[in-house]
C-alpha positions in Angstrom: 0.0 0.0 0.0 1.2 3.6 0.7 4.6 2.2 2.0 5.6 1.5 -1.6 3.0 3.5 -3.7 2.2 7.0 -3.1 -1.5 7.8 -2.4 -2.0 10.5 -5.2 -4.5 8.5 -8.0 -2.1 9.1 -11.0 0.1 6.8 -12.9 3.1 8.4 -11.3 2.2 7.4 -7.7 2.0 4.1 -8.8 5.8 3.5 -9.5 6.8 1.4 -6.5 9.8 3.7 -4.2 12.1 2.0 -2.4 12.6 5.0 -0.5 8.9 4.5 0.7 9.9 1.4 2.4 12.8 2.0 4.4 10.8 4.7 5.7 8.8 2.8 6.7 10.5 0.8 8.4 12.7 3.1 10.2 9.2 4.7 11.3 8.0 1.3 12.7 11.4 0.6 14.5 11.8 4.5 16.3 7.6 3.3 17.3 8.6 -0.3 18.7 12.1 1.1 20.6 9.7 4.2 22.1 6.8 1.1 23.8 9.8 -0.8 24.7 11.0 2.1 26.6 7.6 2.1 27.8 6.8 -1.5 28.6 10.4 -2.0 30.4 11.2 1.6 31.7 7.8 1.3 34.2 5.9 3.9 32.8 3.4 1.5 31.4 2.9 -0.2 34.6 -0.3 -0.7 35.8 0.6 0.6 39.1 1.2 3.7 37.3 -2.3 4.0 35.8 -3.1 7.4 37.9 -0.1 9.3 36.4 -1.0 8.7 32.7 -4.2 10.7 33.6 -3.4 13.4 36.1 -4.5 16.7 34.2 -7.6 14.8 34.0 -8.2 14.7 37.5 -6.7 17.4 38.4 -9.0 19.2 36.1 -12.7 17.6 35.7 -15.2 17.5 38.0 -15.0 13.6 37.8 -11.7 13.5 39.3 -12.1 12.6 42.8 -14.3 9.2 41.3 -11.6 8.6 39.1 -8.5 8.5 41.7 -10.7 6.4 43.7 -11.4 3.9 41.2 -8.3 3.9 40.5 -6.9 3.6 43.7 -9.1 -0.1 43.8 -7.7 -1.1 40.7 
C-alpha cells in the first residue's frame, strides 16, 4: 500500500519507491524502541495508571471518582 505507492491516484504514484519502504521501516522501528522504553522503563505499569491521567483529575469534576477507582484497581 502507501509504504511503496504514493496515495495520489495518478500513474506516477503508482511507481513502486524503495525509499517509501525504508521509511517505513525506520518509522515502525523508532515506534517499537519508544513502547519498549515504555513497557520496560515502568511507565506503562499498571501501578502507574493514575499518572498517565493526572490533568484529568486534576482538572474535571470527575476527578475525585476517578483517583478512587483507580486507587481499587
Amino acid at each position: 500500500g502507501d509504504n511503496v505507492n504514493g496515495d495520489a491516484f495518478d500513474e506516477f504514484s503508482r511507481v513502486p519507491d524503495p525509499n517509501r519502504m525504508i521509511k517505513a521501516y525506520s518509522q515502525a522501528a523508532t515506534t517499537l524502541n519508544l513502547l519498549r522504553a515504555f513497557a520496560t522503563g515502568g511507565y506503562a505499569a499498571m501501578q502507574r495508571v493514575t499518572q498517565w491521567n493526572l490533568d484529568f483529575t486534576t482538572k474535571s469534576e470527575q476527578g475525585g471518582r476517578y483517583l478512587e477507582l483507580a486507587n481499587r484497581v
